[in-house]
Backbone bond lengths (Angstrom), bond angles and torsions (degrees), N, CA, C in turn:
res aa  C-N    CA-C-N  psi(-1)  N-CA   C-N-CA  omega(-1)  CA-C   N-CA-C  phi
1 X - - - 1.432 - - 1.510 109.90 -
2 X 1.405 121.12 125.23 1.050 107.17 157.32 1.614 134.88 -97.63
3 X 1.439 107.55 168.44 1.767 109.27 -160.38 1.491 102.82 -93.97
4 X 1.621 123.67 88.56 1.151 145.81 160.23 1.979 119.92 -55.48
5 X 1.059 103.33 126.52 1.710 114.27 -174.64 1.488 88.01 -86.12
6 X 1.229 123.48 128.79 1.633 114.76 178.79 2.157 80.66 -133.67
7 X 1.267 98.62 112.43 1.622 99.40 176.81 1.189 90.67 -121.64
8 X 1.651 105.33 161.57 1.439 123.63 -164.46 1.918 86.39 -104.53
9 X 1.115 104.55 147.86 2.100 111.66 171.70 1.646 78.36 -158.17
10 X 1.786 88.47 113.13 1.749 112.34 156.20 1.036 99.26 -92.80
11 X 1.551 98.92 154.55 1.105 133.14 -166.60 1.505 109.70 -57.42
12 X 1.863 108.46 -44.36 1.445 101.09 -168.04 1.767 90.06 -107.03
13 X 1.568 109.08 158.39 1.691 107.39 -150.89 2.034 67.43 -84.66
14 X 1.129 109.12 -81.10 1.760 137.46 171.85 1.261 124.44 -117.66
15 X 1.810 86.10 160.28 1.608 108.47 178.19 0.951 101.32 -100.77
16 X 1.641 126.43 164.71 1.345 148.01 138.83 1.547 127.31 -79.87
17 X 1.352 111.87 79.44 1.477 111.09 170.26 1.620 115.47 -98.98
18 X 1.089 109.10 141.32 1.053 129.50 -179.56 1.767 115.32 -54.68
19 X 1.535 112.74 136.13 1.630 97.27 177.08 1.309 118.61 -62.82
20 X 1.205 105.21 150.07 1.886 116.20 178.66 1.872 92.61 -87.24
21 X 1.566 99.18 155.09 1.235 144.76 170.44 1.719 111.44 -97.21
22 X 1.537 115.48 78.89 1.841 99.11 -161.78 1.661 88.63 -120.16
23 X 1.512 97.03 141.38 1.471 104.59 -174.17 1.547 100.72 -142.08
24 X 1.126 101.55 126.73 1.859 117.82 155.55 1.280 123.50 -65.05
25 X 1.051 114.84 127.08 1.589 101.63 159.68 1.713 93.84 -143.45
26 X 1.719 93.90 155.31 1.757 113.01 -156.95 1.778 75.92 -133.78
27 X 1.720 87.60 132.04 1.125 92.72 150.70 1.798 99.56 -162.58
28 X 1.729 84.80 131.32 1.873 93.56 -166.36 1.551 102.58 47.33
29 X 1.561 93.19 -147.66 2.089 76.08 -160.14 1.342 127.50 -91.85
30 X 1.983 111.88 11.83 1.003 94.39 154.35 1.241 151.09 -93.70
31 X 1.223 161.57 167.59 1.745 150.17 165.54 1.552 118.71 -94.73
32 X 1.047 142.86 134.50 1.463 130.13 -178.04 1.739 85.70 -124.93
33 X 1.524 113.82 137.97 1.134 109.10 158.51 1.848 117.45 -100.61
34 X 0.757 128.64 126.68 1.683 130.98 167.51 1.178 109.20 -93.79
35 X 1.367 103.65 135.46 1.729 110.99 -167.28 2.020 90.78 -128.82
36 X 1.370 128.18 118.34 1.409 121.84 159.57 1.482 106.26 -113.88
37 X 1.629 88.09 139.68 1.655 90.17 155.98 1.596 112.35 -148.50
38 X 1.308 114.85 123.96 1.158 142.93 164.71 1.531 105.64 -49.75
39 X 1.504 123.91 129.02 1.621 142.32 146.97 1.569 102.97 -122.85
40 X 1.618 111.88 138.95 0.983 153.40 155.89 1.851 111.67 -37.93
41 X 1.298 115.35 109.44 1.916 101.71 -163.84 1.515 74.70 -126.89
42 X 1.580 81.77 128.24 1.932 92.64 153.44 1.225 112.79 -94.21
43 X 1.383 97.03 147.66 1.611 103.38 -175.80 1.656 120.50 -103.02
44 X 1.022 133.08 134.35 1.277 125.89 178.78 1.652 124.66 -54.40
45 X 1.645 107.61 131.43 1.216 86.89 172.63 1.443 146.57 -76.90
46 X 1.596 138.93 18.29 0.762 168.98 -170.34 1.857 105.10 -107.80
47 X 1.827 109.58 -19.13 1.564 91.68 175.59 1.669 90.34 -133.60
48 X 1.395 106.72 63.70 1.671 93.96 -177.83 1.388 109.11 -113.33
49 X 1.589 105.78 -10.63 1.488 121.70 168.41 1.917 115.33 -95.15
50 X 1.317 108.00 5.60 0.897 114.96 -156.54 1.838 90.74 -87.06
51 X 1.455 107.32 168.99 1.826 123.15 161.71 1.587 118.28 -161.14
52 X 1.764 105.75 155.21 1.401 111.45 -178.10 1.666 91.40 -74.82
53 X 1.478 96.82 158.97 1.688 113.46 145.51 1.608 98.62 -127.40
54 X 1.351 94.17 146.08 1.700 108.44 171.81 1.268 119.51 -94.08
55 X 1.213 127.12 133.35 1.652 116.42 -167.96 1.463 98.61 -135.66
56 X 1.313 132.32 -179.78 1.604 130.55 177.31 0.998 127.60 -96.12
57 X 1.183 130.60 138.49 1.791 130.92 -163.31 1.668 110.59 -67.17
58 X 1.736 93.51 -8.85 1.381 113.05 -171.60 1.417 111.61 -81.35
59 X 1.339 110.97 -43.87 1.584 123.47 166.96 1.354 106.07 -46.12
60 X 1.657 108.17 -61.31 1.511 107.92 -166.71 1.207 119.91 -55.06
61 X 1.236 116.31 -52.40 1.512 125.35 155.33 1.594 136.94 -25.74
62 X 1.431 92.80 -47.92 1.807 116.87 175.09 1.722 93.93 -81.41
63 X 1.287 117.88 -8.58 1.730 95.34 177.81 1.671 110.88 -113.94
64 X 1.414 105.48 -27.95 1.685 110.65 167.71 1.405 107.55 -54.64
65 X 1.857 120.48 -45.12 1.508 117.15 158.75 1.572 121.47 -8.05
66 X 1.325 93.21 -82.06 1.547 132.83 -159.06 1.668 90.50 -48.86
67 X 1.539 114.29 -72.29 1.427 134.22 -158.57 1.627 103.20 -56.06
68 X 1.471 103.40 -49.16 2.184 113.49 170.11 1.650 111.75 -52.07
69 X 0.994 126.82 -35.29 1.512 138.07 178.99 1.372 104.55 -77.50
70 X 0.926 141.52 -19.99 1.537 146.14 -156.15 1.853 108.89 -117.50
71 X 1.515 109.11 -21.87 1.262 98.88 -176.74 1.530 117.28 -120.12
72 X 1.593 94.38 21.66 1.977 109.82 179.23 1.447 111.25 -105.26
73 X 1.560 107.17 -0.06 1.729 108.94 -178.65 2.095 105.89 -70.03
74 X 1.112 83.38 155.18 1.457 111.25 162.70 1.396 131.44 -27.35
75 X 1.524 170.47 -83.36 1.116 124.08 60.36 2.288 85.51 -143.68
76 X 1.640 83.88 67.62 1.733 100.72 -168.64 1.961 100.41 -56.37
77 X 1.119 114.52 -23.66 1.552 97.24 -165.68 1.960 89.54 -73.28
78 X 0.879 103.45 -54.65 1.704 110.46 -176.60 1.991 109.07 -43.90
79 X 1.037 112.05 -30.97 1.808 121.85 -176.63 1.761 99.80 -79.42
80 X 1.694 113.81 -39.65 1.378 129.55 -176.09 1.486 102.12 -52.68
81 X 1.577 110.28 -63.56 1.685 132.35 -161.38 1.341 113.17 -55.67
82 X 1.458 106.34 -45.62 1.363 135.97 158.42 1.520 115.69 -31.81
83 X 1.526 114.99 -68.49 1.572 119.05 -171.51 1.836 91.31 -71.56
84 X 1.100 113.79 -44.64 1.719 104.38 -161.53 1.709 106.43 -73.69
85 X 1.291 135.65 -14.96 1.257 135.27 -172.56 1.640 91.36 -83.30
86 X 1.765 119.34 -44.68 1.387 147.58 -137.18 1.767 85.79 -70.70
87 X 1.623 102.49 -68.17 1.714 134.72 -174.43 2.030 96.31 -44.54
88 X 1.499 104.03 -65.38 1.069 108.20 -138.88 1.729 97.08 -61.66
89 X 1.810 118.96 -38.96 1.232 128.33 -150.54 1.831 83.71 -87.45
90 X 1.362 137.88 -21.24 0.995 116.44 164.37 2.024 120.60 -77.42
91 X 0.952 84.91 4.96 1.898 90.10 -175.12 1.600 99.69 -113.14
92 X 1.147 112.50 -17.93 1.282 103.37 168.56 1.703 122.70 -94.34
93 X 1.783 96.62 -35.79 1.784 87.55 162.57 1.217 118.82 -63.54
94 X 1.320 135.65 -39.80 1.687 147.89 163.42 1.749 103.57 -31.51
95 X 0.931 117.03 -36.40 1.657 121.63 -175.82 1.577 87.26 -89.44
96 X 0.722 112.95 -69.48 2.149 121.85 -171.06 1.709 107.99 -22.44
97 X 1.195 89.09 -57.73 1.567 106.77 -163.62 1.602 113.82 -84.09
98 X 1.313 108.28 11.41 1.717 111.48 176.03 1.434 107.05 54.24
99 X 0.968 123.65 72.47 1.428 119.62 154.80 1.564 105.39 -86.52
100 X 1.172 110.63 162.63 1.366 123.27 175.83 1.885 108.68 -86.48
101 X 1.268 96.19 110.33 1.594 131.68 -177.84 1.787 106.26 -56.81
102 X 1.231 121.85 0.27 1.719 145.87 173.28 0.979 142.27 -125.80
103 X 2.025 100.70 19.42 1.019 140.23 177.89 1.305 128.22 -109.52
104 X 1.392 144.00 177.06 1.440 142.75 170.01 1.318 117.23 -83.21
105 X 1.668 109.40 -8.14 1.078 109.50 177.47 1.750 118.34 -90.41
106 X 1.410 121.11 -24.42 1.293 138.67 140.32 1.898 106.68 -31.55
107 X 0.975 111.93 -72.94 1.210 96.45 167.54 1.508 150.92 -48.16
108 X 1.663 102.74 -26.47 1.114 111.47 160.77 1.385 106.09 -74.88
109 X 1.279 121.72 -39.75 1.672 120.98 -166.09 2.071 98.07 -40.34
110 X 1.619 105.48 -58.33 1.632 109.05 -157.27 1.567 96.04 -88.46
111 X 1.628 121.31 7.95 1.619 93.52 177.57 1.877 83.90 -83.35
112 X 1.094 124.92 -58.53 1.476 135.30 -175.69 1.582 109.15 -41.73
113 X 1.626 116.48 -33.77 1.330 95.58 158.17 1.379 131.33 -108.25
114 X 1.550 109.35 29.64 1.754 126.39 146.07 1.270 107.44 -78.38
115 X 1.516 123.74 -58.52 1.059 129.01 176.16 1.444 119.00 -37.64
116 X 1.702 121.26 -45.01 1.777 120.44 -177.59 1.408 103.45 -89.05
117 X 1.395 128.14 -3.19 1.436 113.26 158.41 1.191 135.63 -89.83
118 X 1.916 97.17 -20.21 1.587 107.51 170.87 1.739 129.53 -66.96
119 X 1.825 95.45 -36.60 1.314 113.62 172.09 1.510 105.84 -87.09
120 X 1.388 151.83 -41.60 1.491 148.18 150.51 1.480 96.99 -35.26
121 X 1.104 143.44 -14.56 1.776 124.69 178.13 1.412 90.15 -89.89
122 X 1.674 110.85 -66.43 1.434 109.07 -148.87 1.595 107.62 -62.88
123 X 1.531 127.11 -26.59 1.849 145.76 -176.50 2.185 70.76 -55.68
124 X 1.307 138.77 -81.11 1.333 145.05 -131.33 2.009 102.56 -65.08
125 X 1.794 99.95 -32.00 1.386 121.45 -163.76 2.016 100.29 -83.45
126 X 1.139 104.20 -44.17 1.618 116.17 -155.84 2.079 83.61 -78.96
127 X 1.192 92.14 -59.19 1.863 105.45 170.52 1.769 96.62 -37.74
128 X 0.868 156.42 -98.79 0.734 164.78 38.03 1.597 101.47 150.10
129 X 1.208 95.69 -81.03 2.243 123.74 165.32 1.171 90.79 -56.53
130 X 1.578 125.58 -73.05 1.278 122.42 177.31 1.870 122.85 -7.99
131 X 1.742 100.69 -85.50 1.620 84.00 171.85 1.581 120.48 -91.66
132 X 1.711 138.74 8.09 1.250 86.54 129.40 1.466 151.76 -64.33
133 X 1.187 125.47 -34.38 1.392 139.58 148.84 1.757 98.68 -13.39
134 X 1.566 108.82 -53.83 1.757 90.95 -172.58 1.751 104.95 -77.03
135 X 1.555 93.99 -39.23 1.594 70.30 -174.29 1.281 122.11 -58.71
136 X 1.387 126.27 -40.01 1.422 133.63 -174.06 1.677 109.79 -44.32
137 X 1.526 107.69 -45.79 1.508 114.34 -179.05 1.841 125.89 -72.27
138 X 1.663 93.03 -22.24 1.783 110.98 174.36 1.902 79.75 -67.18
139 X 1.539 121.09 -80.86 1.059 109.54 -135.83 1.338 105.90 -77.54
140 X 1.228 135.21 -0.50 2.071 126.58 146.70 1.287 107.79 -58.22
141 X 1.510 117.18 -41.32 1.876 111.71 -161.10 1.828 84.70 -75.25
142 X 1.493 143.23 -38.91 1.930 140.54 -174.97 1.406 66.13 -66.97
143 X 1.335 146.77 -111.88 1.340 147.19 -131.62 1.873 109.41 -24.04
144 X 0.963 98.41 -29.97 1.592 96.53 -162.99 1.538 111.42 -110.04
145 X 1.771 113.29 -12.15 1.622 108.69 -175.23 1.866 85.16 -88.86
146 X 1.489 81.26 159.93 1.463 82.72 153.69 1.140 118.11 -101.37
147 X 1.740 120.42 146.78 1.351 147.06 173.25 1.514 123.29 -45.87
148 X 1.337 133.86 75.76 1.401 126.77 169.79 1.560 127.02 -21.53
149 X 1.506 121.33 -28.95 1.500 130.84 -151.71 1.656 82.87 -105.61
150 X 1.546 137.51 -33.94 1.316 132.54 175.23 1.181 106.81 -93.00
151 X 1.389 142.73 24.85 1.253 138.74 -172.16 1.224 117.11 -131.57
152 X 1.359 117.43 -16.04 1.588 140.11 179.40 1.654 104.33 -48.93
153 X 1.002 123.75 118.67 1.541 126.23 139.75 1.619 133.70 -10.57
């Protein structure tokens, strides 16, 4: 066998890191060392005009509230739309299919299309509360962020 040198050569020789900032601090008997080091971040140009605002964890909190309450309802306008599409397409095949209009089945035809106008009102009414209800809740959650355009520098 012969005695082969097998050395490792990466690819990159070195890096350039920046010097660290390392500080002790003693207090009574323990020591903590803190070690910082600063890198250089480019920033995009698309956020170089950009800035934080700080707001309260309390707000956020008071608005996740708001938003959790709002998405455990019922979802009655959708059950409404349902019976009146359900009613109406049976009162309209009932007309389609010639039944005799001097029958009991005529009668079913217009209770089913009382029925898709009663539930087609209330689907338009429940809809209705529905998004005010959202708007009312958009404009408490603007009420409570703060405003970027009044916050500017």
């Amino acid at each position: 066998m012969t005695n082969q040198s097998n050395s490792f050569n990466p690819a990159i020789k070195y890096v350039s890191v920046p010097e660290a900032d390392v500080h002790i601090k003693e207090s009574g008997r323990d020591t903590t060392l803190t070690i910082e080091n600063s890198h250089p971040v480019k920033i995009p140009q698309n956020e170089l005009n950009d800035f934080r605002i700080a707001i309260r964890a309390s707000d956020i909190n008071e608005i996740r509230a708001w938003l959790n309450i709002r998405e455990s309802k019922f979802p009655w306008a959708e059950i409404m739309l349902a019976i009146a599409t359900t009613a109406f397409g049976l009162s309209i095949g009932g007309l389609i299919s010639g039944i005799n209009l001097r029958s009991w089945q005529s009668i079913m035809v217009v209770v089913f299309l009382l029925i898709a106008v009663g539930t087609g009102t209330a689907y338009c009414f429940i809809r209705k509360n529905s998004i005010i209800n959202m708007t009312q809740l958009a404009q408490q959650i603007l009420k409570k962020l703060p405003d970027p355009e009044k916050e500017k520098l």
